[in-house]
C-alpha positions in Angstrom: 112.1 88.7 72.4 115.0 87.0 73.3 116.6 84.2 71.0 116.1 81.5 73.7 113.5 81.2 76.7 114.5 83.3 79.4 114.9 81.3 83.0 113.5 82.2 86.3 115.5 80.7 89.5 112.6 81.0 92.1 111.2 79.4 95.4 107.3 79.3 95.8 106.9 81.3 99.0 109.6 84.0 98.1 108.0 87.7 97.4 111.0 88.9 95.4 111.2 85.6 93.2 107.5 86.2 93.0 107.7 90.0 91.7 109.8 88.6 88.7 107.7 85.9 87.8 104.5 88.6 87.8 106.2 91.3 85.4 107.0 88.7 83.5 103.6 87.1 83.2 102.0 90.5 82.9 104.7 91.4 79.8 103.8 88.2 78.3 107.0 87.4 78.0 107.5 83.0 77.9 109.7 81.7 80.6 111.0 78.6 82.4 110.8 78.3 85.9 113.2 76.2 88.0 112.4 76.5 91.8 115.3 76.4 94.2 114.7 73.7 97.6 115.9 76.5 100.0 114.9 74.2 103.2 117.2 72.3 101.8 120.2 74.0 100.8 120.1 73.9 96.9 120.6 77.6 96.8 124.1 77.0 98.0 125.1 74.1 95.7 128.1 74.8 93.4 125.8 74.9 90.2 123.8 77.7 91.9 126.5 79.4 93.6 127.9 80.5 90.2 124.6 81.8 89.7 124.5 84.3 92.1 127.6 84.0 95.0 125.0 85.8 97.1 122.7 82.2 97.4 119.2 84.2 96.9 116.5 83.8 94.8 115.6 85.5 92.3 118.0 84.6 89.2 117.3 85.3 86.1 118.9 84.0 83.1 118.4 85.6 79.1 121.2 84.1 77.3 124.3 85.4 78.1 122.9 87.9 80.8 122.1 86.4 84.3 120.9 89.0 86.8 119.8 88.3 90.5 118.0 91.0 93.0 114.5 91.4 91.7 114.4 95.3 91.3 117.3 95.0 89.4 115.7 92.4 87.0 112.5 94.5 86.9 114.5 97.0 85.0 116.1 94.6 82.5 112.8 93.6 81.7 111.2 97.3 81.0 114.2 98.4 79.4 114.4 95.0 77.2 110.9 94.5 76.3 108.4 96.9 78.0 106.6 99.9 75.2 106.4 102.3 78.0 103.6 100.2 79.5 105.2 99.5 82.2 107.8 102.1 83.2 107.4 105.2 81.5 110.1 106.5 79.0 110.4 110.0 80.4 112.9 110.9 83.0 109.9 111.8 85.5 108.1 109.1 85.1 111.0 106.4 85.4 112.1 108.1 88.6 108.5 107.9 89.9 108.7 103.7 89.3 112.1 103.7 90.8 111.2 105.9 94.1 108.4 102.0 94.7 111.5 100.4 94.1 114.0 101.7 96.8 110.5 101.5 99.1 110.5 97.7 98.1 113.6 97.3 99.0 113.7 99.5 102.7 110.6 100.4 103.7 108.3 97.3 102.7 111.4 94.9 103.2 112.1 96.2 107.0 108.5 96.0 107.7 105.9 93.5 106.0 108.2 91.5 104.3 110.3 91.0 107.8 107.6 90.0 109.8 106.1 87.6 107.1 109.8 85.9 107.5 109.5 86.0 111.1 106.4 83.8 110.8 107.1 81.8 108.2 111.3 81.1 108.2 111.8 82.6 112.2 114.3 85.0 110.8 115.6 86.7 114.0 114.0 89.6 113.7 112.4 91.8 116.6 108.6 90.8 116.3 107.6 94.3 118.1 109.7 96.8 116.1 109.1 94.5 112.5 105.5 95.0 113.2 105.5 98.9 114.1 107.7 99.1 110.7 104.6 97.4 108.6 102.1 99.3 110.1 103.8 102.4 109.2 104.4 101.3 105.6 100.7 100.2 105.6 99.6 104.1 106.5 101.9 105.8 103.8 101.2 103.5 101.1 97.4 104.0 102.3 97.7 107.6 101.9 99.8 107.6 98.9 97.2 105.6 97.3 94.2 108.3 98.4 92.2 109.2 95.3 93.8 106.9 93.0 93.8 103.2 91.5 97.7 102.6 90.6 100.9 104.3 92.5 102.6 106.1 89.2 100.0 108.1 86.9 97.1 106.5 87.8 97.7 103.5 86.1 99.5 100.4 86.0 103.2 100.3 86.4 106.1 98.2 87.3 106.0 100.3 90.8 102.7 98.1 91.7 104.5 94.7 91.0 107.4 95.5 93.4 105.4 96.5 96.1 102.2 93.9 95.6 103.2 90.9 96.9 104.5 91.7 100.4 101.7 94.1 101.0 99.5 91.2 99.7 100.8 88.5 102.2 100.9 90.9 104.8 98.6 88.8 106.9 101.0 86.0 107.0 103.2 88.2 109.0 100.5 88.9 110.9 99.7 92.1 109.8 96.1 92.9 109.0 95.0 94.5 106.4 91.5 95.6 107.1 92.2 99.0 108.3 93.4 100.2 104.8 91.0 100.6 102.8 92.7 101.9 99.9 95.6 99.2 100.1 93.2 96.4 100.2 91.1 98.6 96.9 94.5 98.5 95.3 95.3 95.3 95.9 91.8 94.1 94.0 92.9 96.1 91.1 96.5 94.8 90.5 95.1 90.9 90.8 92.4 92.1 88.2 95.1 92.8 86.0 95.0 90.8 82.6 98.0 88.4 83.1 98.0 88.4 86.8 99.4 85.6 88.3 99.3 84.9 92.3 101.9 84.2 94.8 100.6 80.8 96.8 100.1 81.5 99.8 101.8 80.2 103.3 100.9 76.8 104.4 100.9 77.7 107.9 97.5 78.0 109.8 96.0 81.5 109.6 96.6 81.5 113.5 100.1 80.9 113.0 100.2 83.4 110.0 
């Protein structure tokens, strides 16, 4: 553990703050978290600025370390304090986690993640093209998932937290779910998880969402 509580820069609605704050809840590890008022600018105030120059959520701070982009955080953590839980030790394995990660951050972020900002933050994003890009995303992660319960070895790894929440808030994009049968079976399983903490979810109608 480290010598003093680790702090998590977050916002409530953000999918990559939220990734962070699950790994760390499913490590166990005790944190702080200080939300950032992005409607309101806070994330470009001075004192976060020197945070991270790039103005985003996540940050995370452990002492002397202070890392930002949440894939990049999610290795810090396995590499600090995960047994192999998490992200396997073996070359093979660690790859495997890290293939979910680059899909987290192309992949899932062009397509579910884009069109839940579309909804929610009216990023200007084409609605047509965002949605095509989830659906697709939806029908490999479907198939990838054919057969079995977690995306690396069967069982539960650090490759599920970086692609869980998007996929989970799909619908707020509006992006359905119901045709994927064993996304929405996965999805059952990660929350099951002992730890698991949830995302909240959009204030906006469901119509809207």
């Amino acid at each position: 553990m480290s010598d003093q509580q680790i702090t998590l820069y977050s916002f409530p609605l953000s999918g990559n703050a939220h990734r962070v704050e699950l790994a760390l809840s499913l490590l166990g590890i005790p944190f702080t978290l200080k939300n950032v008022d992005l409607k309101s600018g806070e994330q470009r105030s001075p004192e976060f600025l020197a945070l991270n120059p790039a103005a985003k959520v996540p940050v995370l701070v452990d002492g002397d370390v202070v890392l930002s982009e949440s894939t990049a955080i999610l290795t810090y953590l396995a590499d600090k304090f995960d047994d192999g839980t998490w992200v396997p030790f073996d070359a093979a394995g660690r790859a495997e986690v890290h293939k979910w990660y680059a899909l987290s951050a192309s992949e899932l972020q062009n397509g579910p993640a884009a069109a839940r900002l579309i909804q929610l933050f009216h990023a200007p994003f084409d609605p047509r093209q965002t949605r095509e890009r989830a659906l697709q995303f939806l029908e490999r992660l479907d198939a990838a998932l054919t057969g079995i319960d977690f995306l690396v070895r069967n069982r539960p790894s650090f490759a599920d937290v970086a692609i869980y929440t998007y996929v989970a808030h799909a619908p707020e994009g509006g992006v359905p779910l119901e045709d994927y049968e064993h996304v929405t079976a996965w999805l059952t399983r990660v929350e099951a998880l002992p730890g698991f903490k949830p995302m909240v979810r959009s204030p906006l109608p469901a119509a809207a969402a």
